[in-house]
C-alpha positions in Angstrom: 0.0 0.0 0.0 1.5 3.7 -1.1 2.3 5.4 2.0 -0.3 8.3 1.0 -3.1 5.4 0.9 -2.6 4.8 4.3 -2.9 8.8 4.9 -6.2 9.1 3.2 -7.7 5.5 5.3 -5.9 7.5 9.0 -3.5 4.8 9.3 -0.6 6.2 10.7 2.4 6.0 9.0 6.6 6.1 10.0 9.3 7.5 7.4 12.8 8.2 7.5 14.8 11.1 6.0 18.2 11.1 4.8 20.4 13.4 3.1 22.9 12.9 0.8 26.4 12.9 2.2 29.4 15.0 0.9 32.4 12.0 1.4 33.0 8.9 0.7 33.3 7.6 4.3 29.6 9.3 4.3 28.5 7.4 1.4 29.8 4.4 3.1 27.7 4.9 6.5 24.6 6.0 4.4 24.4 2.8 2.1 24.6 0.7 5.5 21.3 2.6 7.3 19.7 2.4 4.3 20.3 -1.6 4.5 19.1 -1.6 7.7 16.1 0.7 6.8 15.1 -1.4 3.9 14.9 -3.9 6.6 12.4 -2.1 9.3 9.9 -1.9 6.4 8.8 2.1 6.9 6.4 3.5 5.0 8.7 5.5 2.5 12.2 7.5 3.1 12.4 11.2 2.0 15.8 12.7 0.4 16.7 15.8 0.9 18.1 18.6 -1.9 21.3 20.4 -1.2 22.1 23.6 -2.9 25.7 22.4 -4.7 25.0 20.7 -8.5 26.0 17.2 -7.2 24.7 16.8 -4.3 20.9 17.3 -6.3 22.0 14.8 -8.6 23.0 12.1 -5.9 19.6 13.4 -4.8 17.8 11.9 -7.8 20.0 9.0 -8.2 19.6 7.9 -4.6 15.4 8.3 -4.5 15.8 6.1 -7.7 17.6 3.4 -6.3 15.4 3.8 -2.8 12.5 3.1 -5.2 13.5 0.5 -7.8 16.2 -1.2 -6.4 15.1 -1.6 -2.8 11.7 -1.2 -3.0 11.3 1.6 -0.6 8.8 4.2 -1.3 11.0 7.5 -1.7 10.3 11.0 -1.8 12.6 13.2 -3.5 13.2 16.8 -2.2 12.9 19.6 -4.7 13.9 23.0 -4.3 13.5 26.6 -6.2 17.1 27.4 -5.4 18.7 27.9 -8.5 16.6 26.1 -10.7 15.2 28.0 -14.0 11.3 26.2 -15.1 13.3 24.6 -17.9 15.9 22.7 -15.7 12.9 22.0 -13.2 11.1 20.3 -15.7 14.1 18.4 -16.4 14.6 16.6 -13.3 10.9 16.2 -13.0 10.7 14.6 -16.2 13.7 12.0 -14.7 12.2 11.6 -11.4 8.9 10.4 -13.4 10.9 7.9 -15.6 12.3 6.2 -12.8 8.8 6.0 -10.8 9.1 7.7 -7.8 6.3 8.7 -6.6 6.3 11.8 -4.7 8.1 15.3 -4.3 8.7 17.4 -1.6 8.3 20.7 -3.1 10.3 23.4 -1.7 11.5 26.8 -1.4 14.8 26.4 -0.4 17.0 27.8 2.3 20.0 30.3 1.1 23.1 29.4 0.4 25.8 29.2 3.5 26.8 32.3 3.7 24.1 33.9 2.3 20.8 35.8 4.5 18.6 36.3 1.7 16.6 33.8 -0.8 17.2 35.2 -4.6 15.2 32.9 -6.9 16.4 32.3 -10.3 15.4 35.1 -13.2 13.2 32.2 -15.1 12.2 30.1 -11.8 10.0 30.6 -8.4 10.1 32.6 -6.0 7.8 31.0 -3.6 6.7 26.9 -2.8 3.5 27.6 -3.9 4.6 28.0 -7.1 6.4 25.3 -7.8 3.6 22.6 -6.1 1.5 24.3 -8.7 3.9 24.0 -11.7 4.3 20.3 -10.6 0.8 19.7 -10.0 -0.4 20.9 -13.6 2.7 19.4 -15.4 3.0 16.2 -13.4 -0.2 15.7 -11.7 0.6 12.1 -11.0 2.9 12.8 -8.4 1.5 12.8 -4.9 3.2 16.6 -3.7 4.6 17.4 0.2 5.2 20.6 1.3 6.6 22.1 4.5 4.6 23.2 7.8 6.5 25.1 10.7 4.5 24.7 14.0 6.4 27.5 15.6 7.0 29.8 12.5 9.3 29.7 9.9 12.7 30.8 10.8 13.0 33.8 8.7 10.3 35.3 10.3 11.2 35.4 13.5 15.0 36.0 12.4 13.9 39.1 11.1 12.0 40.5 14.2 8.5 39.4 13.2 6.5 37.9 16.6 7.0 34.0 17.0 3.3 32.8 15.6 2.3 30.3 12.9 -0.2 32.8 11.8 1.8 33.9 8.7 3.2 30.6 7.7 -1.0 29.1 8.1 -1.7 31.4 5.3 1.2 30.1 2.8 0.2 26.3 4.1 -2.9 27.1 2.6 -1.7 28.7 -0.6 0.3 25.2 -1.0 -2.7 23.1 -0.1 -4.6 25.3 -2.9 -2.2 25.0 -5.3 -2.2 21.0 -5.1 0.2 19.8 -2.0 -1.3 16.6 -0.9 0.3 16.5 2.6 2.7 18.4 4.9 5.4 17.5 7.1 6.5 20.0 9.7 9.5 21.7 10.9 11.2 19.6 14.0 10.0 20.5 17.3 10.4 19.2 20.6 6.9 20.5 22.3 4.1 18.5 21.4 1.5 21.5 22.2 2.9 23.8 19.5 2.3 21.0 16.9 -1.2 20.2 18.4 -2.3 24.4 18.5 -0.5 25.1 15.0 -3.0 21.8 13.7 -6.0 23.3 15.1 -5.1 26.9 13.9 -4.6 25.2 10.5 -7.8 23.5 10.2 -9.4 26.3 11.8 -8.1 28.6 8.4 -9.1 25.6 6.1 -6.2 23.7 6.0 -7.2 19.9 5.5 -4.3 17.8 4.0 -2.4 15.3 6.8 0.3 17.2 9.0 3.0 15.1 9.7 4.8 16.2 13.0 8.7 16.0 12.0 10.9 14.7 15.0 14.1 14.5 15.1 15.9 11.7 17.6 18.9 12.7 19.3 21.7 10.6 20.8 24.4 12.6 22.6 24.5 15.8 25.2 26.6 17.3 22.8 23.9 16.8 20.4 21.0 17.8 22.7 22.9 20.5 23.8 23.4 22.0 20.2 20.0 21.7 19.2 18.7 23.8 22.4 21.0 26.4 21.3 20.3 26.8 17.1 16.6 25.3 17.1 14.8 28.0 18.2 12.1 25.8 19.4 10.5 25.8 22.4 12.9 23.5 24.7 10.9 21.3 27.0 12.6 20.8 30.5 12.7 17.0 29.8 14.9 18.0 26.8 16.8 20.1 29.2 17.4 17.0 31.3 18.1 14.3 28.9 20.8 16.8 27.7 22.4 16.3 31.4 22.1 13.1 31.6 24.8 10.4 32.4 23.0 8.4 30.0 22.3 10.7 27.2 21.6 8.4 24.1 19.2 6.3 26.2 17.5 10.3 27.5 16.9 11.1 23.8 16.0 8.0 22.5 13.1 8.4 25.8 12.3 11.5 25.0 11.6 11.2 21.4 9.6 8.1 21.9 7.5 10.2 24.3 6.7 12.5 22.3 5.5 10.3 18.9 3.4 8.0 21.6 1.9 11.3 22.7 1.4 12.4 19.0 -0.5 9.3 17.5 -2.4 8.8 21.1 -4.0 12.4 20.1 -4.5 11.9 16.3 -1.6 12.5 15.1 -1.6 11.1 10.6 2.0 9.5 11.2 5.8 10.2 12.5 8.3 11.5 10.2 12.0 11.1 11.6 14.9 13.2 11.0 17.2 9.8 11.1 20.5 12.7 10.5 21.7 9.6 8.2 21.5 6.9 11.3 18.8 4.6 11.6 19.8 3.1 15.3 17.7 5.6 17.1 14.7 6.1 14.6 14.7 1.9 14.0 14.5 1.3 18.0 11.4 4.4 17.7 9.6 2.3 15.1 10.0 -1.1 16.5 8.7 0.3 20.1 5.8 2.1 18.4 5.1 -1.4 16.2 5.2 -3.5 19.4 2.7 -0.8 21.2 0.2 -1.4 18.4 1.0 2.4 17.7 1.7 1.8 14.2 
């Protein structure tokens, strides 16, 4: 069953993200998690987009080989960054040869170094516009977009108050323009996800939300993350960080909060695996022995 059958029948559903890596050694640990992943049987894996030439085309190649090689349903990221309508079209048109069967349509952050989005003289400016161009040019794709519970960083980066109110109104504009789910920003409060859901539906959002969560496995790790999130940092975050145990304190915590997330409706659990699937595979098998998923 496609992943986005079981969203439409409320059965919830677990994916993985992965990014492509930059070295070899990289490559190397990648290819074994995604042995392992093939293995736990989760309902598809999403690939990210970076902004550099090859790391989009080891973007393509890897959601290809997820999909016909290992039968893994894969979801390739697609950005705006840099990309003219006709190169769009391009990888597109490659990414529907091969079969995959879904895009994560996206703006696209700026490049290191770089504050400000510029969008290409012949491309998008904006998500929305991209879901759309996909949507009437490819309409067999099913089309993610992006959701940010607790606002999208730019907004906040450039004084604006910390709501979702802003960010409702272009999750709409996506849903309008043909996005067929979202999944959200990570976030370590499970109340911002539930009030930015029920301001969403309440502006006439209706497409699944999946809450992003990212599993984390060091104080170091934890520690970093409290510091450059900008989420809201629960004090059972602030204590896993401290903990002799750390690995074994995040892994906790980030069960937690996906049993509290599908025990209050939650469509499914999308995990930020960072290229490891030790943490996110323990998550799933837990959640598949509670009958969760």
């Amino acid at each position: 069953m496609l992943f986005f059958d079981k969203l439409q029948r409320h059965t919830p559903t677990v994916s993985f993200e992965f990014f492509p890596p930059k070295t070899p050694d990289g490559w190397a640990k990648l290819y074994a998690t995604i042995a392992e992943t093939a293995r736990l049987n989760v309902d598809f894996v999403s690939v990210t987009y970076g902004a550099g030439g090859s790391t989009r085309e080891n973007t393509v190649d890897l959601v290809a080989s997820l999909q016909n090689n290992l039968a893994i349903h894969a979801m390739a990221h697609l950005t705006c960054l840099g990309h003219s309508q006709v190169e769009l079209s391009k990888i597109l048109d490659k990414l529907a040869a091969k079969q995959v069967p879904a895009i994560m349509a996206l703006r696209g952050d700026p490049p290191k170094g770089e504050t400000a989005f510029r969008p290409h003289p012949y491309g998008f400016a904006h998500a929305s516009d991209l879901i759309g161009f996909i949507k009437d040019g490819w309409p067999h794709f099913k089309i993610g977009c992006a959701a940010y519970p607790e606002g999208h960083p730019e907004s906040f980066a450039a004084g604006e108050a910390r709501t979702p109110d802003r960010d409702i109104a272009f999750l709409k504009r996506k849903q309008d323009n043909g996005a067929d789910f979202a999944v959200t920003q990570f976030f370590f409060d499970n109340a911002a996800y539930f009030a930015f859901v029920g301001k969403a539906r309440a502006k006439g959002v209706t497409i699944p939300l999946l809450p992003g969560i990212m599993p984390m496995s060091s104080a170091k790790q934890i520690s970093r993350f409290i510091a450059l999130s900008g989420c809201s940092i629960p004090e059972a975050l602030r204590l896993a960080a401290a903990s002799e145990n750390a690995e074994e304190a995040g892994y906790q915590f980030a069960l937690n909060q996906c049993r509290d997330l599908l025990a209050q409706g939650a469509p499914g659990i999308h995990l930020y695996t960072l290229n490891q699937s030790a943490l996110s595979g323990r998550i799933l098998a837990a959640l598949r022995d509670e009958k969760r998923v």
